[in-house]
N, C-alpha and C positions, 0 to 999 in steps of 0.2 A: 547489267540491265539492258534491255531492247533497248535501239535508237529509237527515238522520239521521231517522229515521219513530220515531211514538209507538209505545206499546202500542193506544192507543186507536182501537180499528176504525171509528169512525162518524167520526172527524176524519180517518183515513184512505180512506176514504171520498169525503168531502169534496173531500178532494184529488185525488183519479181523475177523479171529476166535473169539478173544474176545466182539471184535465191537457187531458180529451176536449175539452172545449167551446174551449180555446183554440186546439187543432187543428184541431178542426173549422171553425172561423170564422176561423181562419188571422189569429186575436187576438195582440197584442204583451202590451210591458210599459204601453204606455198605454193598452190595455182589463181591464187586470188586475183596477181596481175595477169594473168593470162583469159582469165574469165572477165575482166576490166577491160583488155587489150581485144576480146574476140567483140565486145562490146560498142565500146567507142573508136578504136583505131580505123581508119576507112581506105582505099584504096583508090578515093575518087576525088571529085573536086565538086564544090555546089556552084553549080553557076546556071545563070540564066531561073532561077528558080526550080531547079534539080540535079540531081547529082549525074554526072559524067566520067568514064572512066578517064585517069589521067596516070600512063606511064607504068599502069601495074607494079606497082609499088607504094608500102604505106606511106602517106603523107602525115608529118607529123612536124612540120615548118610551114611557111607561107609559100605558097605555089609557085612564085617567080624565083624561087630558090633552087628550081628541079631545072637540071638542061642538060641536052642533048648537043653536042657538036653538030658539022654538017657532015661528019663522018660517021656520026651516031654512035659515038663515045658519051659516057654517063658523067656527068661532073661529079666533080666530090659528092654535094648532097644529097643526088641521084643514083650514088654508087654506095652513100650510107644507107638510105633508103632499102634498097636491095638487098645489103647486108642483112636487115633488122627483117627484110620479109623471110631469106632463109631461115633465119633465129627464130621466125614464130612459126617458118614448116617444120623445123626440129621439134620445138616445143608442143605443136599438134599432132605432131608423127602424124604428116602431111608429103605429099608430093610440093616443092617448091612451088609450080602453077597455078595452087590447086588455095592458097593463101588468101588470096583478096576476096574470094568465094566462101570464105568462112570469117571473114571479120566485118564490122559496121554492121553488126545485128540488130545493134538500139535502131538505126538511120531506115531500116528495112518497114521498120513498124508502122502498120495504117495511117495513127494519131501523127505518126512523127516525120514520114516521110516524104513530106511535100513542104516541110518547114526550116528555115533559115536555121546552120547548125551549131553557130558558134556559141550562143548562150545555153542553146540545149544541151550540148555537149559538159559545157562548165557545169551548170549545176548538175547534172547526170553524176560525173563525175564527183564532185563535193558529196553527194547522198552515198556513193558505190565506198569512196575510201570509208564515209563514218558508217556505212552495214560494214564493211569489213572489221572494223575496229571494235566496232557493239560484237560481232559474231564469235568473232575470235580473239577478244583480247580480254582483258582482265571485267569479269563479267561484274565485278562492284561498282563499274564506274557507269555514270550516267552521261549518255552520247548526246548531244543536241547539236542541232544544227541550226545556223542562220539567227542568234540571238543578237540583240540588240546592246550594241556596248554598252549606250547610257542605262540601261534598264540594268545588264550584267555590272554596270561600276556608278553608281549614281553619284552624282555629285562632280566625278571628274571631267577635268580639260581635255578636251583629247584633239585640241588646235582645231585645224582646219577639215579635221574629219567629218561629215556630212551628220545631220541629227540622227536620221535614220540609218547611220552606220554599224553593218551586222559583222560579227566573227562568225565564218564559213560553218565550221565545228567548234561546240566549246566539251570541253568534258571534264565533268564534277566528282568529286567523290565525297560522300555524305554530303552534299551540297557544298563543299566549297572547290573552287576553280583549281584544277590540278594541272592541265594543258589547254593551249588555244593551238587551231590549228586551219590554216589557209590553203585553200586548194586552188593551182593555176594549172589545165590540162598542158599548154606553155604560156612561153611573155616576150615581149619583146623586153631588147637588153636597154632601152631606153626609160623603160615602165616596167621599173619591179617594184610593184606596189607592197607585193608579201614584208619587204624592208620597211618601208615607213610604217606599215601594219603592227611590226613585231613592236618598233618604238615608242608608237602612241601606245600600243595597249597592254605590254607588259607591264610597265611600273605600276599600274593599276590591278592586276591581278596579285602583282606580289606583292603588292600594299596586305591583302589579306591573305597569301600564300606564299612564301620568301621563295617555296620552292616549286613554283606555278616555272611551265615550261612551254614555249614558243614553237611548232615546226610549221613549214612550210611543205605541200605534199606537189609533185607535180608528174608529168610526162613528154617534160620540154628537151631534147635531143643535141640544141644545142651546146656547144662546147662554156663558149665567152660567154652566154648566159645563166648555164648553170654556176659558173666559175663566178660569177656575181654577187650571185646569192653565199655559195658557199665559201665566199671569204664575207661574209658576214654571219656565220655560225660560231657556237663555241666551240666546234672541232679547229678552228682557227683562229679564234679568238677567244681568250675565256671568257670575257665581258660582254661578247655578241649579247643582242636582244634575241637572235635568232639559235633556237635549239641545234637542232641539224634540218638539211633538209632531205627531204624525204624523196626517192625516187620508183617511179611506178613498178622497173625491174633496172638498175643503176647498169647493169648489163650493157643495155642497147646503145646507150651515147659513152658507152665505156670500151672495154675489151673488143665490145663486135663489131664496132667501125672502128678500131685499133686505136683507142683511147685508154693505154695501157698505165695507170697509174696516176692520170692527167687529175680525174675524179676520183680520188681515193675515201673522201670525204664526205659523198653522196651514202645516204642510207638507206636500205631496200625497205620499202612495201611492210613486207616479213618480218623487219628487225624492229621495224617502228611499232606494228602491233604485240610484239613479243616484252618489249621496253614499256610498254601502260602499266605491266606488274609495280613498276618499279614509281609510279607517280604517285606520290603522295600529298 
C-alpha cells in the first residue's frame, strides 16, 4: 500500500523531490541511499541563520569534530569526511570537486532554505526511509508514519514516555503491527533514545503480534555510536528489543573510512526493505 503522507509539508516535500529524481535517473531500490544522500547530506554548516560552506566535505557529525592542524592536515573525522565525499563522486560518477555541488538539494529549496535544519532534516528523513519502504518493499503492508503509541497500544504503561509519544514509522499488515521503526539521521552516544524506544514499545506490539519486529534506521557515521546501538540488536543478542539496525548505506562508517569488519552487523537501506517480505 501507499505511505499514508504526514501533515508536515517540508517532509512532504522531501518526498516529491525524491519521487522526481528516482525517475528521472530511472534509480531503483539500490539507489535509494544515494537519492536520500543527494538529498539530505550537506557540505556546509548553518550558522548565523544560513548555510556556510565548511571544509568541502560532507558533514555528517557535529562541526567541532572537523580540524585542520596548523599544517593543514585533516584529523581523523576530516579525513573520514573526505573519504565518504569520494564514495559519493564514485557513486555519482562525478568529478571528486564537483560533490558538495550536487548534494543538500532538500536545504536548496525556497520554503526550506532560510530555516534552522536539524528538525527538518529528521523528519525529511523519517518520510524518505518510509516512501522507500511503501515503494519498494512488500506492497501489502501498510506504511504510516508518526502514530501515536497510546492510540497504537491503548491501555498500556509505557513509564515515562510522553502522552503524546509517536512511533516514527509503524507498519501493519491486514491491520495488525508487524514492525516499529525509528529514524535518527545521527545521536549523540550519550542519547540513544531509539533503545529505550525499542523497550517501552515492543512488549506492547507483541502482546498482539509475538512476531512484531523493532529496527532502528539511521545515517550516523560514528564508530562507538553505531557500536551502541548494535550491541543491543538481535544480531548480538537474541533477546535484544532491538531488530537490527538499519544503515543509510553501512559502507560509509565501514570499509570507506577503513572500518573493516568493526560494523559487520549494521544492515543496509536495501536489505531492510527487501526483509518486509518476510514480516508477518
Amino acid at each position: 500500500m501507499p505511505r499514508q503522507g504526514t501533515t508536515d509539508a517540508n517532509a512532504e516535500s522531501a518526498v516529491r523531490l525524491f519521487r522526481a529524481m528516482l525517475d528521472e535517473k530511472a534509480w531503483g531500490l539500490d539507489e535509494a541511499w544515494l537519492a536520500i544522500s543527494k538529498l539530505l547530506v550537506t557540505c556546509e554548516i548553518w550558522e548565523g541563520g544560513q548555510w556556510k560552506p565548511f571544509f568541502e566535505a560532507p558533514v555528517l557529525m557535529e562541526r567541532n569534530n572537523y580540524k585542520l592542524s596548523k599544517s593543514g592536515v585533516a584529523n581523523r573525522y576530516l579525513a573520514d569526511a573526505q573519504a565518504i565525499r569520494q564514495f559519493l563522486a564514485s557513486a555519482l560518477a562525478v568529478p571528486d570537486g564537483e560533490v558538495c555541488g550536487q548534494i543538500g538539494i532538500f536545504f536548496q529549496q525556497p520554503g526550506v532554505s532560510r530555516l534552522q535544519p536539524n528538525n527538518l532534516r529528521g523528519h525529511a528523513f523519517r518520510s524518505l526511509v518510509a516512501e522507500t519502504l511503501a515503494v519498494f518493499g512488500d506492497p501489502e503492508l501498510d506504511v504510516q508514519e508518526e502514530r501515536r503509541v497510546h492510540e497504537l497500544f491503548p491501555g498500556w504503561d509505557f513509564g515515562n514516555r510522553s502522552r503524546d509519544a509517536r512511533v516514527d514509522i509503524t507498519v501493519l499488515r491486514h491491520g495488525r503491527v508487524v514492525a516499529m521503526v525509528t529514524t535518527r539521521w545521527t545521536y549523540r552516544h550519550d542519547r540513544v533514545d531509539m533503545i529505550d524506544e525499542a523497550r517501552a514499545y515492543l512488549p506492547a506490539a507483541r502482546n498482539g503480534n509475538r512476531n512484531a519486529r523493532f529496527f532502528g534506521v539511521t545515517a550516523e557515521v560514528g564508530t562507538a555510536r553505531l557500536k551502541k546501538v548494535i550491541d543491543e540488536t538481535v544480531a548480538v543478542h537474541p533477546n535484544a528489543a532491538i531488530t537490527r539496525l538499519v544503515h543509510l548505506n553501512p559502507a560509509m562508517p565501514g570499509p570507506v573510512i577503513g572500518n573493516n569488519g568493526t560494523l559487520a552487523h549494521l544492515m543496509s537501506l536495501t536489505d531492510f526493505v527487501q526483509d518486509s517480505w518476510t514480516w508477518k
